[in-house]
Residue, then its C-alpha position, 0 to 999 in steps of 0.5 A: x035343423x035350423x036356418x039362420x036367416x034368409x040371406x044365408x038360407x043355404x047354410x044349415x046348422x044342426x040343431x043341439x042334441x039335449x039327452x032330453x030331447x032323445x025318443x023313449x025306446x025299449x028292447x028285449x030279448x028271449x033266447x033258449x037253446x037246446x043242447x042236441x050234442x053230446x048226449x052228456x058233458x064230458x067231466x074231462x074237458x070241453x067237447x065241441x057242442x051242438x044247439x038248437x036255438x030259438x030267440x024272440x027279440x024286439x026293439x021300440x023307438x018312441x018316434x018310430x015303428x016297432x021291430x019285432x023278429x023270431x030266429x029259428x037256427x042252430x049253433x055249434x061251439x068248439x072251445x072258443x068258436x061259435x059258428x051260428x046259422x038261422x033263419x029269422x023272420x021279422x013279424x013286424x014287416x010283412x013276415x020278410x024273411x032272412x037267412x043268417x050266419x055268424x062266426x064269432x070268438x069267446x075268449 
């Protein structure tokens, strides 16, 4: 941010946002899952199915620290619901842990 001049030091004008002016950043992301239930996929439809879940994921801004977090958890999908539950563990800030669940509609 830029000030005009000192006898208008009270007004603040944000400076212009350039694309160039953006920091350099990087994400990523490993997901594998594993299918628990059923033993074996119906031929006659969808059945509802249980997965274990494991996701390495990061992200980096040039101008700032680097997150780097590991979810550990399982997912049951029935149709078009997914309702996911985990625990996610942030490397990156002293091993903080967090507790997650999620519902969500695949159309």
């Amino acid at each position: 941010m830029s000030v005009n001049s000192a006898a208008d030091s009270c007004i603040v004008k944000p400076k212009p946002s350039w694309p160039g002016d953006r920091p350099d950043s990087a994400r990523y992301d490993i997901f594998w899952k594993y299918r628990l239930l059923p033993g074996r996929r119906s031929i006659l439809g969808l059945t509802p199915e249980v997965n274990t879940v494991r996701e390495l994921n990061g992200r980096w801004r040039g101008d700032s620290e680097t997150v780097q977090q590991l979810t550990d958890g399982l997912q049951w999908i029935h149709s078009q619901l997914v309702i996911e539950g985990g625990v996610v563990r942030d490397a990156s800030n002293g091993d903080e842990t967090i507790y997650l669940l999620d519902k969500r509609l695949h159309f």
